[in-house]
LOLOPA-185472 format. One record per residue (C-alpha): residue number from 1; x negated, y, z. Coordinates in steps of 0.05 Angstrom, whole numbers, plus 5000, padded with zeros to 4 digits. Each point is the difference from the previous one (the first is absolute). Layout:
! LOLOPA-185472
{nr: NUM, xx: X, yy: Y, zz: Z};
...
This chain:
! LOLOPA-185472
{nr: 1, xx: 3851, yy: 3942, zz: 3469};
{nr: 2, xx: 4961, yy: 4932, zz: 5014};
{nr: 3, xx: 5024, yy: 4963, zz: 5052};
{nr: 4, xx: 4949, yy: 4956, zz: 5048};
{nr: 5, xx: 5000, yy: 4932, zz: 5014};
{nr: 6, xx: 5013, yy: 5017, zz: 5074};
{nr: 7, xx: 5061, yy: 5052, zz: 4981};
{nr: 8, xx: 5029, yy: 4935, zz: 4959};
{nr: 9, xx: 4992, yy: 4957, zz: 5071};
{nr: 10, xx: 5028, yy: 5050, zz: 5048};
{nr: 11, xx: 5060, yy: 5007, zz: 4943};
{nr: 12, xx: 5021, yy: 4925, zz: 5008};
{nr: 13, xx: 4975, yy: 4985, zz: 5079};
{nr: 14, xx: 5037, yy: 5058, zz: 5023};
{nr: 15, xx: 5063, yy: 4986, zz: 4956};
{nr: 16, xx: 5002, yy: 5066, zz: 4969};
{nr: 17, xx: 5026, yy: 5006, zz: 4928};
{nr: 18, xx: 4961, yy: 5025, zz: 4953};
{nr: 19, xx: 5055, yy: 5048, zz: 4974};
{nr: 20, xx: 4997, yy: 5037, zz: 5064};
{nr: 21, xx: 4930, yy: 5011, zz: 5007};
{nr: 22, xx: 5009, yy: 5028, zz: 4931};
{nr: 23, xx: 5056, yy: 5041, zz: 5014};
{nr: 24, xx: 4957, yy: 5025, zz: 5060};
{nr: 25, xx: 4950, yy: 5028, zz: 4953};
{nr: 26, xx: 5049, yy: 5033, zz: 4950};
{nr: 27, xx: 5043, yy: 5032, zz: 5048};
{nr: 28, xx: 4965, yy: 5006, zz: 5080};
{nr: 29, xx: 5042, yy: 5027, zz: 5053};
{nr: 30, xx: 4927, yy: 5022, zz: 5014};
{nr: 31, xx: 4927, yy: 5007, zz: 4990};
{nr: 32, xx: 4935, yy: 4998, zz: 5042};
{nr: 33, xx: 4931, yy: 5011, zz: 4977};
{nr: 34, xx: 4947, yy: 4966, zz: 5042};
{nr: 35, xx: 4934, yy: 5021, zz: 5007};
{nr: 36, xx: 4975, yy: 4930, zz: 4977};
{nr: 37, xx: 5021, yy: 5020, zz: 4929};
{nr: 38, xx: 5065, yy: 4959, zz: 5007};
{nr: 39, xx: 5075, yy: 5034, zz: 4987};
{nr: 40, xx: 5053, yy: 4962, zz: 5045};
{nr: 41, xx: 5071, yy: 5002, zz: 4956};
{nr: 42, xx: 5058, yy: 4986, zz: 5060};
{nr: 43, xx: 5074, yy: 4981, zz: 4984};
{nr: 44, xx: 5052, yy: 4980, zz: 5046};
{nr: 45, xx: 5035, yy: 4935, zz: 4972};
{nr: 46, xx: 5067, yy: 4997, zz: 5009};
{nr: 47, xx: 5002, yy: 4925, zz: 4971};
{nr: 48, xx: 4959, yy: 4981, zz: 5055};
{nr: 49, xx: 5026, yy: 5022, zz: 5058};
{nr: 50, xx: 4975, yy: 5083, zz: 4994};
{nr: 51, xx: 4931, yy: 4972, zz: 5014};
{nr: 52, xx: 4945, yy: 5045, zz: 4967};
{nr: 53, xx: 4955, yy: 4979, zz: 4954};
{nr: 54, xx: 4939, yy: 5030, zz: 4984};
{nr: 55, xx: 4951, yy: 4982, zz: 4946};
{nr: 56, xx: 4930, yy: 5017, zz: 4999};
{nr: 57, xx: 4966, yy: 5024, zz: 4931};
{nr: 58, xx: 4917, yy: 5015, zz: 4993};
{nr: 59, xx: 5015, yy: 5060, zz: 4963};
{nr: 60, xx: 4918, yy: 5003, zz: 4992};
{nr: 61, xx: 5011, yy: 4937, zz: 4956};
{nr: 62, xx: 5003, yy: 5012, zz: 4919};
{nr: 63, xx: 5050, yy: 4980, zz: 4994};
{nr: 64, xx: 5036, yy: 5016, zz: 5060};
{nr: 65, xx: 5005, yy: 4923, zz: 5047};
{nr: 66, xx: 5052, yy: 4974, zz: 5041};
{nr: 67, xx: 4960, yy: 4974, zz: 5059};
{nr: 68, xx: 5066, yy: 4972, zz: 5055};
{nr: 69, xx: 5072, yy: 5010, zz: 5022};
{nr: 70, xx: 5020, yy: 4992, zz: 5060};
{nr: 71, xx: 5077, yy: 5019, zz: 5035};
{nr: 72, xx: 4963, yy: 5046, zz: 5047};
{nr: 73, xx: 5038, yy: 4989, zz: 5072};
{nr: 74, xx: 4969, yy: 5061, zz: 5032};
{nr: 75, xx: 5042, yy: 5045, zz: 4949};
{nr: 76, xx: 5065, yy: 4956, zz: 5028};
{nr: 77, xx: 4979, yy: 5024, zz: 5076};
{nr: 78, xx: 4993, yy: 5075, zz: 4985};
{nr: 79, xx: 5063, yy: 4996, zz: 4952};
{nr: 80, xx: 5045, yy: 4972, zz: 5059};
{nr: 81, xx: 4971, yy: 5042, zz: 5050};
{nr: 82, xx: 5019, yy: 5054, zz: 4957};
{nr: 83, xx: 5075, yy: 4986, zz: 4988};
{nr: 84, xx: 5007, yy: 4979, zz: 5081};
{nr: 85, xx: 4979, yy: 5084, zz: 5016};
């Protein structure tokens, strides 16, 4: 896995640890392939307040490149307007 100068950023402006992101990749609560060639790994933090991360690999890449991360807030919406039904 190479990881981009941008990925790196994102990492430290966003204040999310690097051991999550990793733990994101290793173990996803789950996976979506994009048609841009991209795989989006998402994992709900519990550290961090259940926010979900996702993290965003070129899987065209060789080797495979982490391109951002981001706590993605419209997974927060959907996931509270799931448990209020």
């Amino acid at each position: 896995m190479e990881y981009t100068r941008h990925f790196n950023e994102m990492l430290e402006e966003r204040n999310i640890r690097r051991s999550w992101a990793e733990e994101t990749l290793q173990n996803p609560d789950r996976t979506e392939d994009h048609e841009d060639g991209t795989r989006h790994f998402i994992r709900q933090i519990s550290e961090y307040g259940n926010r979900w991360l996702r993290v965003v690999i070129n899987v065209n890449a060789d080797p495979n490149r982490a391109v951002t991360a981001f706590f993605d807030r419209r997974l927060r919406r959907k996931s509270h307007e799931n448990q209020s039904r």
